[in-house]
N, CA and C atoms as an extended XYZ file, in Angstrom:
519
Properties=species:S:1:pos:R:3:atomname:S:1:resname:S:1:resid:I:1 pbc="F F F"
N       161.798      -25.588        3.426 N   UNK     1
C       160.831      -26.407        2.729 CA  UNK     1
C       159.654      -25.519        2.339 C   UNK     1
N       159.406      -25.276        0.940 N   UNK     2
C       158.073      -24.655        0.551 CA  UNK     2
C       157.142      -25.006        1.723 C   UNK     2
N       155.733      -24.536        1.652 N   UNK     3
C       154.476      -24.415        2.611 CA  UNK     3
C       153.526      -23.713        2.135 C   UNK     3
N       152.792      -24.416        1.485 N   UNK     4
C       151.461      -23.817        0.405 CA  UNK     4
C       150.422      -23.686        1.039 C   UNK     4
N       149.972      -23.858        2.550 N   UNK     5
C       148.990      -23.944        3.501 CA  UNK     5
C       148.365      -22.943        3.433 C   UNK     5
N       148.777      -21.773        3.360 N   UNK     6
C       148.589      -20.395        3.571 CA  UNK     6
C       147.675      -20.099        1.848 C   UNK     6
N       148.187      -20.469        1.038 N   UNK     7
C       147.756      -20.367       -0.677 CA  UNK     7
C       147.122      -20.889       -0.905 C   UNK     7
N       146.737      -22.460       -0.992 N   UNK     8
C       145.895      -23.357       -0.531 CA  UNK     8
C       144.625      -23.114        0.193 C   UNK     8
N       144.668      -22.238        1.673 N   UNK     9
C       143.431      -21.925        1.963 CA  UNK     9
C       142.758      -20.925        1.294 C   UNK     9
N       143.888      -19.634        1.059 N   UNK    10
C       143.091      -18.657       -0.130 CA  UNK    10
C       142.265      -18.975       -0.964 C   UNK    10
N       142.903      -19.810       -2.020 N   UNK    11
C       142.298      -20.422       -3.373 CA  UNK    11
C       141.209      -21.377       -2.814 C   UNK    11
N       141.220      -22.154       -1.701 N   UNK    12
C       140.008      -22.922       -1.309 CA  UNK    12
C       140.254      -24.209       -1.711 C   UNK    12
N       141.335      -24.572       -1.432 N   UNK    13
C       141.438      -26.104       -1.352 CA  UNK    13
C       141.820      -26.464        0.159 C   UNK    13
N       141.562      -27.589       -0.037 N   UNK    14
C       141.252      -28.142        1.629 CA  UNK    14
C       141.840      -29.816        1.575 C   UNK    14
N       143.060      -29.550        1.626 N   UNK    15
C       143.832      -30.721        1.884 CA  UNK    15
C       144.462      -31.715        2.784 C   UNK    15
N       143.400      -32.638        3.166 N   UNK    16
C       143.179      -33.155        4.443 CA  UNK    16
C       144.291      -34.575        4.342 C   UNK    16
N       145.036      -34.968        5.542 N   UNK    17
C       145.554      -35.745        5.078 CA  UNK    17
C       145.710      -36.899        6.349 C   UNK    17
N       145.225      -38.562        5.960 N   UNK    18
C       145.743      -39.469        7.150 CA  UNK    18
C       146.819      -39.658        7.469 C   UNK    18
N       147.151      -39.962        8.444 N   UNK    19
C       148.838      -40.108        8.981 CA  UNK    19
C       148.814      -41.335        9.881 C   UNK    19
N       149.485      -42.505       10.031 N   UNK    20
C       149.144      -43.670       10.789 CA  UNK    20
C       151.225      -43.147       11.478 C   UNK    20
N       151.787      -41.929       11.233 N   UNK    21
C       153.469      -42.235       12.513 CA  UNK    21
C       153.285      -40.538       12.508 C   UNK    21
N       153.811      -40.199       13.165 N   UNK    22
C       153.783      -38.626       13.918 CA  UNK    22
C       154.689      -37.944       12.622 C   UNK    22
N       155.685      -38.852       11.774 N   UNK    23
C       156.156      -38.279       10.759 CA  UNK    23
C       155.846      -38.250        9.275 C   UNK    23
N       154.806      -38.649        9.289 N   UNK    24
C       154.242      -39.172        8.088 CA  UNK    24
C       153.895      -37.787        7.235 C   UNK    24
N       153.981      -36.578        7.577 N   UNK    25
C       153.742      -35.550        7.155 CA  UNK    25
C       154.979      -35.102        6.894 C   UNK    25
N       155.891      -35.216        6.918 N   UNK    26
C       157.305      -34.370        7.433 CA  UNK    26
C       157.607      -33.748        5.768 C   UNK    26
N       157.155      -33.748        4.718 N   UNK    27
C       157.137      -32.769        3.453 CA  UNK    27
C       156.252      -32.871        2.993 C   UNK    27
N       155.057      -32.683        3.592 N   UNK    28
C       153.822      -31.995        2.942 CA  UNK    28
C       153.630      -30.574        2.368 C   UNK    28
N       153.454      -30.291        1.254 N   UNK    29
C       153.328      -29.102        0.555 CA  UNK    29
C       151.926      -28.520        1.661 C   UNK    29
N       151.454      -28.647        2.240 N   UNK    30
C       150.098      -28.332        2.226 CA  UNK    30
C       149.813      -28.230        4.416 C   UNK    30
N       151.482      -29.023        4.616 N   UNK    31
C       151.139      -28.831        6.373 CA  UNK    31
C       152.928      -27.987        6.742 C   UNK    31
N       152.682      -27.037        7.132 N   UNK    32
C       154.149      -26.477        8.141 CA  UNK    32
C       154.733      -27.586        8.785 C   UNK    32
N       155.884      -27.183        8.688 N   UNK    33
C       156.876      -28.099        9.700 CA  UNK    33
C       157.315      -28.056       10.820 C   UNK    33
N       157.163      -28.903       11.782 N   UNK    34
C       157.088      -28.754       13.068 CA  UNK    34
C       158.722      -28.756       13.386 C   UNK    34
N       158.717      -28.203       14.849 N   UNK    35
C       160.191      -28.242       15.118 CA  UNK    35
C       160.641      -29.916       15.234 C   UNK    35
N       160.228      -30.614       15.393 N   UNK    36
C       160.616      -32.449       15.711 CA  UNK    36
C       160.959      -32.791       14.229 C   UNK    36
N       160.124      -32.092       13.396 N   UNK    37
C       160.841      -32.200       11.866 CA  UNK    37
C       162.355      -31.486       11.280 C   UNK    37
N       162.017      -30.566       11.551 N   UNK    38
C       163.209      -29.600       11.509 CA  UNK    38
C       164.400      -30.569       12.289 C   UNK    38
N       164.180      -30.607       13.598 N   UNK    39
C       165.367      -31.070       14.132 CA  UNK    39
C       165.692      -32.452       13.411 C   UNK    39
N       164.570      -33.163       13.016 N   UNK    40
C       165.178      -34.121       12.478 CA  UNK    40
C       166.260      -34.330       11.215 C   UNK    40
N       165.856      -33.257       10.262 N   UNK    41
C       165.928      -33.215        9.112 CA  UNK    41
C       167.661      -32.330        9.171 C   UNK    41
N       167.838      -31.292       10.406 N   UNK    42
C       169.166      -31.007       10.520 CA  UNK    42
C       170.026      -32.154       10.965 C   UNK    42
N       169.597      -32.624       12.012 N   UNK    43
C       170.541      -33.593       12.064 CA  UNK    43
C       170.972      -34.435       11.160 C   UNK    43
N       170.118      -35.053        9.782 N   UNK    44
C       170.435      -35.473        9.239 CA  UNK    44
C       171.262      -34.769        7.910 C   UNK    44
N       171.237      -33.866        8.070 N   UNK    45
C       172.769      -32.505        7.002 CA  UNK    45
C       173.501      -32.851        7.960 C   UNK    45
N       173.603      -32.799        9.326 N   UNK    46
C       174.671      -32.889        9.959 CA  UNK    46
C       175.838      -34.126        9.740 C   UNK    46
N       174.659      -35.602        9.634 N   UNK    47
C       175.176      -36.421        9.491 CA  UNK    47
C       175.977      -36.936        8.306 C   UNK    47
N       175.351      -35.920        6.879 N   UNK    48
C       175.403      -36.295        6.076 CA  UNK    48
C       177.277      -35.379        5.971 C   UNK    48
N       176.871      -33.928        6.488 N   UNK    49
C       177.894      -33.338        5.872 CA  UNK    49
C       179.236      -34.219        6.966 C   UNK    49
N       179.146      -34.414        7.881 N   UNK    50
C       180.340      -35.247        8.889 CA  UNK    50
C       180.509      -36.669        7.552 C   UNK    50
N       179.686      -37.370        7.546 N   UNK    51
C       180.444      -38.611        6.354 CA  UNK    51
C       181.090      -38.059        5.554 C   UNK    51
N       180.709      -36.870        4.876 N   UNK    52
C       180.978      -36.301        3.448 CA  UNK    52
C       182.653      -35.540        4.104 C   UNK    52
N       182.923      -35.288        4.784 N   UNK    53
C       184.087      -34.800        5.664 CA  UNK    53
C       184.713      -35.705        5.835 C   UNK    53
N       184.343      -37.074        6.799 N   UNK    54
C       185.197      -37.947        6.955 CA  UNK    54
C       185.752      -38.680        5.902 C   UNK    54
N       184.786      -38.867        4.630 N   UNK    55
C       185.631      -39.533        3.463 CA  UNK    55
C       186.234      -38.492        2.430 C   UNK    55
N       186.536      -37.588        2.463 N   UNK    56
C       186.788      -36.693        2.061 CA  UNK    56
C       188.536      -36.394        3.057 C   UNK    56
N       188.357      -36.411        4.152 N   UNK    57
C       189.749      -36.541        5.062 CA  UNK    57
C       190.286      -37.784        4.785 C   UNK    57
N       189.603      -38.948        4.889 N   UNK    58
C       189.986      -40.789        4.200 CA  UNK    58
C       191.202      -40.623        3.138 C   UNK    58
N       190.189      -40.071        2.310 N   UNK    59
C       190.686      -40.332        0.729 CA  UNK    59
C       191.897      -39.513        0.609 C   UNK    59
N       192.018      -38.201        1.459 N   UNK    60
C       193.021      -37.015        1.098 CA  UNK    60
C       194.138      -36.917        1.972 C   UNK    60
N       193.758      -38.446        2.662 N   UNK    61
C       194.951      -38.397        3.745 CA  UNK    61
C       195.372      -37.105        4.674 C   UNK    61
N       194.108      -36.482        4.824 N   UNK    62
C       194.369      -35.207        5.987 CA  UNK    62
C       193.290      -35.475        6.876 C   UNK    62
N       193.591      -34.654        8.027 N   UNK    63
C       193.240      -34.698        9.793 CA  UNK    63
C       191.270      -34.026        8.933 C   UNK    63
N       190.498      -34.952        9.607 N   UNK    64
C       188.675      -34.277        9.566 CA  UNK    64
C       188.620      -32.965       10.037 C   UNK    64
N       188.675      -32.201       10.819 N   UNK    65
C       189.063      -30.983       11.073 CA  UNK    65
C       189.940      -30.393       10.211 C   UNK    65
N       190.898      -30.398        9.911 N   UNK    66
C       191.148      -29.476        8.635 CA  UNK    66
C       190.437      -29.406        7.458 C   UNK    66
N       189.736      -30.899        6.732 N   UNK    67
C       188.827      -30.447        5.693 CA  UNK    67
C       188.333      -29.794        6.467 C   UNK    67
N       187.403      -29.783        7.887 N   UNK    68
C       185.907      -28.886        8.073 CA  UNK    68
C       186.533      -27.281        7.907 C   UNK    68
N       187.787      -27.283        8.342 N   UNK    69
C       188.165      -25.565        7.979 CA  UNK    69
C       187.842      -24.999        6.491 C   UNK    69
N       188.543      -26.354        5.479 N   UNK    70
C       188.702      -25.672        4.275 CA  UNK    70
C       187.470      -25.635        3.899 C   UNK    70
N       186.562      -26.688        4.435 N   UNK    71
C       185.103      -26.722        3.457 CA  UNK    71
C       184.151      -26.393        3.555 C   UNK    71
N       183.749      -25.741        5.260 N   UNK    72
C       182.673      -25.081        5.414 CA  UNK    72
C       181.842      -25.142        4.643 C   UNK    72
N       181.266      -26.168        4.275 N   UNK    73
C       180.117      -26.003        3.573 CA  UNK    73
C       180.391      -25.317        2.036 C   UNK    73
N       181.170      -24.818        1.651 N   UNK    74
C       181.637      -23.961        0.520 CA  UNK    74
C       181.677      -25.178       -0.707 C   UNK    74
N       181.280      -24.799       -1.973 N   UNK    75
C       181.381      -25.343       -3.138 CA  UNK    75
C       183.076      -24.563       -3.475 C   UNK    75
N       183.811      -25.124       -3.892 N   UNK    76
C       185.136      -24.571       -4.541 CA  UNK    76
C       185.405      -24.781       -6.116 C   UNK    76
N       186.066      -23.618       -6.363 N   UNK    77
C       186.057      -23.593       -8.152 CA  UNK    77
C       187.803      -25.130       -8.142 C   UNK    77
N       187.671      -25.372       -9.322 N   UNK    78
C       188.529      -25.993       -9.236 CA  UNK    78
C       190.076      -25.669       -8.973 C   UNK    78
N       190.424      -24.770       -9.564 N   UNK    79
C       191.614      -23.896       -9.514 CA  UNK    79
C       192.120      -23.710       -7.766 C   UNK    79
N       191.088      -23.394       -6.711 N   UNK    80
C       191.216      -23.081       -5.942 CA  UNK    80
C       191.223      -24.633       -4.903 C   UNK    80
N       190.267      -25.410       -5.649 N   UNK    81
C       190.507      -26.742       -4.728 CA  UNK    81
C       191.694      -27.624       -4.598 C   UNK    81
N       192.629      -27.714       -5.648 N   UNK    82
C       193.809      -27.774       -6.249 CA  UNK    82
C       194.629      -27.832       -4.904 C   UNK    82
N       194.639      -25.844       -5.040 N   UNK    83
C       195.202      -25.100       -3.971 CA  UNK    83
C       195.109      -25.233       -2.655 C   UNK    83
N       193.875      -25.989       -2.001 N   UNK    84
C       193.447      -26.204       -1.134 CA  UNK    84
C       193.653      -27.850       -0.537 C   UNK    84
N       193.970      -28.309       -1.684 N   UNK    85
C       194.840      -29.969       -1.602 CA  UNK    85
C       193.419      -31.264       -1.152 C   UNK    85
N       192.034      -30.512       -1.937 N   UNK    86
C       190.835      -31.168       -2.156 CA  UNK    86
C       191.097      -32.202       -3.585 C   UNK    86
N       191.612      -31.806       -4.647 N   UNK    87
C       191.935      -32.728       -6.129 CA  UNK    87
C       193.093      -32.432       -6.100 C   UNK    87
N       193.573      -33.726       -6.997 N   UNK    88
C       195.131      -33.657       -8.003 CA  UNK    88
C       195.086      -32.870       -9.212 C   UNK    88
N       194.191      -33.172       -9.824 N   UNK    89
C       194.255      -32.049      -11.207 CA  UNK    89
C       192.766      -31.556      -11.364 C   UNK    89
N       192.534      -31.368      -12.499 N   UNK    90
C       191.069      -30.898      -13.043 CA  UNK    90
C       191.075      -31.642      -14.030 C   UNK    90
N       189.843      -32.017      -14.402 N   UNK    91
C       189.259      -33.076      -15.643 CA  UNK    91
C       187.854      -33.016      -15.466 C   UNK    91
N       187.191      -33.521      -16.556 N   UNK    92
C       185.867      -33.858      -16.855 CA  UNK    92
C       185.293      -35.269      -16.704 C   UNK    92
N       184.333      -35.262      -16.916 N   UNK    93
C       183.497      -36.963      -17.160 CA  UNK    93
C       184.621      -37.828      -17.751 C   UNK    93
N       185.408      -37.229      -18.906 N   UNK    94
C       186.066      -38.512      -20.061 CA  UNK    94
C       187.459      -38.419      -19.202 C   UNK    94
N       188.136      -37.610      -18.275 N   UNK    95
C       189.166      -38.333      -17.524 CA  UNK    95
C       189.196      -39.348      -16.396 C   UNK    95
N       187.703      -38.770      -16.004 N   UNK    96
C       187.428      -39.631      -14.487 CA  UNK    96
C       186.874      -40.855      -15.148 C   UNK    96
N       185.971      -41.253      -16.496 N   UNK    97
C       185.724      -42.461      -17.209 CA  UNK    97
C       187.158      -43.194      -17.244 C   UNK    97
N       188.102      -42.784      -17.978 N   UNK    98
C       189.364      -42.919      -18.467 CA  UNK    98
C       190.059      -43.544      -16.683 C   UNK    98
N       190.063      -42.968      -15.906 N   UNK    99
C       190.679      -43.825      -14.116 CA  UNK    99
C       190.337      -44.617      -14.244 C   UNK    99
N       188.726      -44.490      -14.189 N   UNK   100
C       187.485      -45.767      -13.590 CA  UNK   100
C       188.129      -47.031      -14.632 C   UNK   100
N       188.863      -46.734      -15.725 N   UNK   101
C       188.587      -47.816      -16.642 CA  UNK   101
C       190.052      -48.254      -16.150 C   UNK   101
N       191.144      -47.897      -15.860 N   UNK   102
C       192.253      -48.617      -15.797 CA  UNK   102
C       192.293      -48.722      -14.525 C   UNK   102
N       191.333      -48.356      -13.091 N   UNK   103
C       191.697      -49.011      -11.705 CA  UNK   103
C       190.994      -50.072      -11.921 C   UNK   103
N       190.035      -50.174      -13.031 N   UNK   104
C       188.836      -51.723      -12.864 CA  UNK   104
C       190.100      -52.973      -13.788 C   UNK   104
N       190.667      -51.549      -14.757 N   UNK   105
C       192.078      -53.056      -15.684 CA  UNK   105
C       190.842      -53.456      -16.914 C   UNK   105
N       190.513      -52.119      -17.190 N   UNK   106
C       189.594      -52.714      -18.239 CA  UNK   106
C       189.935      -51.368      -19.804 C   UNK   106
N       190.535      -52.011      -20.697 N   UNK   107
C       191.057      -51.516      -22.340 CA  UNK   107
C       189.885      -51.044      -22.757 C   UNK   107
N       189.197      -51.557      -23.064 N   UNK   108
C       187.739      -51.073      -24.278 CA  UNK   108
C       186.691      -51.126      -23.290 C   UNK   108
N       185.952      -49.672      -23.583 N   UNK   109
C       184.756      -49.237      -23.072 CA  UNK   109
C       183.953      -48.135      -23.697 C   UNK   109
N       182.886      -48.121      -23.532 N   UNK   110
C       182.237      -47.294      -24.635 CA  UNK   110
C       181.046      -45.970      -23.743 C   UNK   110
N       180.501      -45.310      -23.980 N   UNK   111
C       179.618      -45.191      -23.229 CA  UNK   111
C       178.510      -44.564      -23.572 C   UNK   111
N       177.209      -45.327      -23.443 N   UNK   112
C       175.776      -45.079      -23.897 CA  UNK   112
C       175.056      -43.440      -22.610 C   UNK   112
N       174.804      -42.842      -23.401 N   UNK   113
C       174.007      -41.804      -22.691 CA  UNK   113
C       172.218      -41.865      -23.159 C   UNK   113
N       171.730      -41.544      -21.507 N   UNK   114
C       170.039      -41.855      -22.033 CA  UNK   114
C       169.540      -41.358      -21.194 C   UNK   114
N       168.216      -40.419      -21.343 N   UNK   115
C       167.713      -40.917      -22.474 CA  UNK   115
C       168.155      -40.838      -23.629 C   UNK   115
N       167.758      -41.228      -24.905 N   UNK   116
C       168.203      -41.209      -26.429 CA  UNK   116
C       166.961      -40.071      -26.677 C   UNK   116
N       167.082      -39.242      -27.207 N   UNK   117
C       166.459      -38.276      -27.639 CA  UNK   117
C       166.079      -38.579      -29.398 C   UNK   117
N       164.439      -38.681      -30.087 N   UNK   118
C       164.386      -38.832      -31.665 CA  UNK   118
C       164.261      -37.644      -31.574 C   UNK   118
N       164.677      -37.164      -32.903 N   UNK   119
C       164.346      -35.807      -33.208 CA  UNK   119
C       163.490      -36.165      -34.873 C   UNK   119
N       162.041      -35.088      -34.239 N   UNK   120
C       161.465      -35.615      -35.437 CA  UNK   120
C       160.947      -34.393      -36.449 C   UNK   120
N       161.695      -34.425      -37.368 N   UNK   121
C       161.928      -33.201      -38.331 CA  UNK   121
C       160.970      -32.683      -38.685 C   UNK   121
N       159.196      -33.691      -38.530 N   UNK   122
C       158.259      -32.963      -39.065 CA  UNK   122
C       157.746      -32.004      -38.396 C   UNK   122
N       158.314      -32.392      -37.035 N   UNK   123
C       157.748      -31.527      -36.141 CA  UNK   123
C       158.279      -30.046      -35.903 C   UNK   123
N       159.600      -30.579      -35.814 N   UNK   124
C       160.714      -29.156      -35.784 CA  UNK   124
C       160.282      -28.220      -36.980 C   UNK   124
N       159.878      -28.575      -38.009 N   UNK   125
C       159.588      -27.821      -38.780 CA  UNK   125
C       158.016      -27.026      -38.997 C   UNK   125
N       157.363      -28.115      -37.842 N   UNK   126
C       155.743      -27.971      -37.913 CA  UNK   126
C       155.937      -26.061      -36.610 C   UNK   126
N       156.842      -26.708      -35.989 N   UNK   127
C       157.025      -25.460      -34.800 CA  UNK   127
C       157.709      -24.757      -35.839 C   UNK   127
N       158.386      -24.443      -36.690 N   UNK   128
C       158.828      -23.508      -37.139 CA  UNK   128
C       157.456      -22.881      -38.286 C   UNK   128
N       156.569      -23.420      -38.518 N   UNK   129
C       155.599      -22.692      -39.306 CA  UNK   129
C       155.661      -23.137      -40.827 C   UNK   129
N       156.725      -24.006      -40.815 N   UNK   130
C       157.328      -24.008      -42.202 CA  UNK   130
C       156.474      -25.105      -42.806 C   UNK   130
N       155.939      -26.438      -42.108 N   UNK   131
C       155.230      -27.279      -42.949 CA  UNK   131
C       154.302      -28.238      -42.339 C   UNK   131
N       152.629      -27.934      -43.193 N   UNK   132
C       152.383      -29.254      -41.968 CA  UNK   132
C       152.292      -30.480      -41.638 C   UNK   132
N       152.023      -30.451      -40.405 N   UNK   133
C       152.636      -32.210      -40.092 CA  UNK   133
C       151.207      -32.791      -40.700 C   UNK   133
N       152.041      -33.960      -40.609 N   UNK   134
C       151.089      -35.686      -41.886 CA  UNK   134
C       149.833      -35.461      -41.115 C   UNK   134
N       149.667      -35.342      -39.171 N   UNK   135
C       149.208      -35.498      -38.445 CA  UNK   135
C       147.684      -34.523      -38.788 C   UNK   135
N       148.124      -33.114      -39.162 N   UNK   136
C       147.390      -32.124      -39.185 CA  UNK   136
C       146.556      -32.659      -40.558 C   UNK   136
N       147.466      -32.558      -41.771 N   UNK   137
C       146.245      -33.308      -43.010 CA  UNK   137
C       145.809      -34.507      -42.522 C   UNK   137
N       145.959      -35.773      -41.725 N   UNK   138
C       144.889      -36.721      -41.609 CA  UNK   138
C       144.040      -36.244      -40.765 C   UNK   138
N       144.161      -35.323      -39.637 N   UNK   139
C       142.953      -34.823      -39.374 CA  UNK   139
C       141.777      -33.708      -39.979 C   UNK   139
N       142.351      -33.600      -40.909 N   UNK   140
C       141.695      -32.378      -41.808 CA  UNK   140
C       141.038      -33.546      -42.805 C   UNK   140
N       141.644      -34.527      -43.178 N   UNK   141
C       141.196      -35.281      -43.825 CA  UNK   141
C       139.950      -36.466      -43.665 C   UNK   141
N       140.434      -37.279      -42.751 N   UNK   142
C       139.193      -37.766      -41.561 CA  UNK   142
C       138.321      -37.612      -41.109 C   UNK   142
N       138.688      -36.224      -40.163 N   UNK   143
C       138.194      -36.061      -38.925 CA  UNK   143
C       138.252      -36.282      -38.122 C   UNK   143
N       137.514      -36.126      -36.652 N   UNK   144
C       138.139      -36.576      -35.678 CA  UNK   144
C       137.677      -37.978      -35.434 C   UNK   144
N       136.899      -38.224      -35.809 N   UNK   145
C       136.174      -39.759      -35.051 CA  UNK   145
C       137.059      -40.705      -35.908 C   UNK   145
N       137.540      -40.187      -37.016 N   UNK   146
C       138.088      -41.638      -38.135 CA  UNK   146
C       139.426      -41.532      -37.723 C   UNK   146
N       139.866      -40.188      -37.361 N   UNK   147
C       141.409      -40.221      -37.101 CA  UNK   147
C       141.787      -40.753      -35.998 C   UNK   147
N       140.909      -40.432      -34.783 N   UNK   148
C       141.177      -41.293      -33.308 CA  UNK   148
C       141.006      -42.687      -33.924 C   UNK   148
N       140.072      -43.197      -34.391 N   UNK   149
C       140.626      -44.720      -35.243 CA  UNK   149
C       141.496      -44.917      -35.422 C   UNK   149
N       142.091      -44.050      -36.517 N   UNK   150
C       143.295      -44.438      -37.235 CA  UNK   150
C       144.625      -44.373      -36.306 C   UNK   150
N       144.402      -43.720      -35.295 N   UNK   151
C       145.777      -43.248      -34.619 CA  UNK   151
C       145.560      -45.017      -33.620 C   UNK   151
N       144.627      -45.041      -32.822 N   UNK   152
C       144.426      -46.447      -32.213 CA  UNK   152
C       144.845      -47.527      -33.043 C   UNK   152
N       144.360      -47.817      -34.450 N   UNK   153
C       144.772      -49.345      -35.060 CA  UNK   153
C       146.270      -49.041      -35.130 C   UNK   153
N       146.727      -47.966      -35.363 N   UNK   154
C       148.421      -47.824      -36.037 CA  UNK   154
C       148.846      -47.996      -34.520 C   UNK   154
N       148.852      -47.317      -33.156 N   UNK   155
C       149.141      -47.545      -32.283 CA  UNK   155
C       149.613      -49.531      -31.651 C   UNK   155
N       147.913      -49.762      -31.879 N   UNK   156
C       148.537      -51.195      -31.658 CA  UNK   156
C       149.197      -52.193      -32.623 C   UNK   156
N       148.829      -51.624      -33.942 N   UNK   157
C       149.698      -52.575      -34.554 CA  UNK   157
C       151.591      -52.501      -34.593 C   UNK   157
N       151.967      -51.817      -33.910 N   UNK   158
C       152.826      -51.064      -33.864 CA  UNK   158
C       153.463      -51.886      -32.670 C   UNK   158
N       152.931      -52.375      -31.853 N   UNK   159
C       153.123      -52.539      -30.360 CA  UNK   159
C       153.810      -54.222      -30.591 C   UNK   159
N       155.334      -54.476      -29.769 N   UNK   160
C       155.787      -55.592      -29.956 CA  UNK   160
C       155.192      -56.886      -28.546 C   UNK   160
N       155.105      -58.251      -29.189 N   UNK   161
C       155.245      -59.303      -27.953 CA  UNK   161
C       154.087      -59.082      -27.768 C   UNK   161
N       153.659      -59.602      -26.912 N   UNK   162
C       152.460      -60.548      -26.295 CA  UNK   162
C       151.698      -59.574      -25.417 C   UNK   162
N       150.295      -58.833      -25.987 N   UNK   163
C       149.688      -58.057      -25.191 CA  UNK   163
C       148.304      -58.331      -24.797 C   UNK   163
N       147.476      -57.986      -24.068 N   UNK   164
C       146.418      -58.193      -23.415 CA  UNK   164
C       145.319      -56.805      -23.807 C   UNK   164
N       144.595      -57.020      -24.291 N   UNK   165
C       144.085      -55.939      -24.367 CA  UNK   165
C       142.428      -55.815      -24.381 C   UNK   165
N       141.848      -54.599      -24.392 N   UNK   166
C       140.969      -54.990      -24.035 CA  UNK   166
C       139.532      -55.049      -25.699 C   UNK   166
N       138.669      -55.278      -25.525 N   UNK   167
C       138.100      -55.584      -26.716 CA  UNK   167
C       137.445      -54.267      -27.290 C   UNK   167
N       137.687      -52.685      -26.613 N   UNK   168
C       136.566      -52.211      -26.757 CA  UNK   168
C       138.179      -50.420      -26.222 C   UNK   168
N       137.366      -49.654      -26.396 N   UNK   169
C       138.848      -48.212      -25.870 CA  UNK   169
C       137.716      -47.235      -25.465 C   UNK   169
N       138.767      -46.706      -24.210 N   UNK   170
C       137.906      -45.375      -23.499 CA  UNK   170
C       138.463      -44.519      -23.748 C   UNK   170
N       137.183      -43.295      -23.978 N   UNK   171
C       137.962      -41.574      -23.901 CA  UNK   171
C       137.076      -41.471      -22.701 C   UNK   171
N       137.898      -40.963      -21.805 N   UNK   172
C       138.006      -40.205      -20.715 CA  UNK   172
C       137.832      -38.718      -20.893 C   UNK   172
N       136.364      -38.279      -20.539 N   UNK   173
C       136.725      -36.778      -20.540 CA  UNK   173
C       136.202      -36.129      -19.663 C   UNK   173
């Protein structure tokens, strides 16, 4: 676990912190970790990697002790997990989609990925040097006091359903 305590006092910050359970600190950037943490925090890899073993022996119909031989902790390339009688074949996202869809008994399925990314060309092109954005002439045009206007009314008029707002806008500086 990082431990910035040491960097922190250099630079002169002083990061004091309440605690109402003896673990309430247990990943603080800013406090070392005590051994009652540590031990806690192994035991819980321990626990985690024994489930991850036992369903892993479940599913593969072999003895928990033999996965722990093959798996030591080891990530395996696929080729070799095969070999090792961890998978049936190799596939990607669209074969394991493709199971999921005929153990559920389901024909048509589609699948949305998100976030949705806009890509906005004035910009891509504003980073390329090539043209400038609308943004840059209304502020050249304006200024700043008329353009923070203008960017606020377009903001809320923009905004759908039923909002609350307030009668008056802060800059924070």
């Amino acid at each position: 676990m990082p431990n910035g305590k040491a960097l922190a006092d250099r630079i002169g910050i002083n990061a004091e912190q309440v605690i109402t359970n003896t673990n309430a600190v247990s990943f603080s950037f800013y406090e070392p970790m005590s051994d009652v943490q540590r031990t806690f925090i192994k035991e819980g890899i321990i626990d985690v990697y024994e489930l991850f073993t036992k369903r892993v022996a479940d599913g593969r119909g072999m003895d928990q002790d033999d996965v722990k031989a093959i798996a030591q902790g080891r990530v395996w390339t696929g080729t070799d997990a095969i070999k090792n009688g961890l998978v049936d074949e190799l596939g990607g996202l669209d074969l394991a989609l493709k199971y999921a869809a005929e153990a559920a008994e389901i024909e048509e399925y589609k699948i949305n990925e998100f976030p949705v990314f806009k890509k906005d060309l004035d910009k891509m092109l504003q980073d390329f040097g090539l043209v400038k954005a609308k943004e840059t002439i209304l502020k050249e045009e304006l200024g700043d006091v008329q353009y923070n206007i203008y960017k606020e009314v377009k903001t809320r008029t923009q905004r759908k359903g039923i909002q609350l707002l307030f009668p008056y806008s802060l800059d924070v500086k």
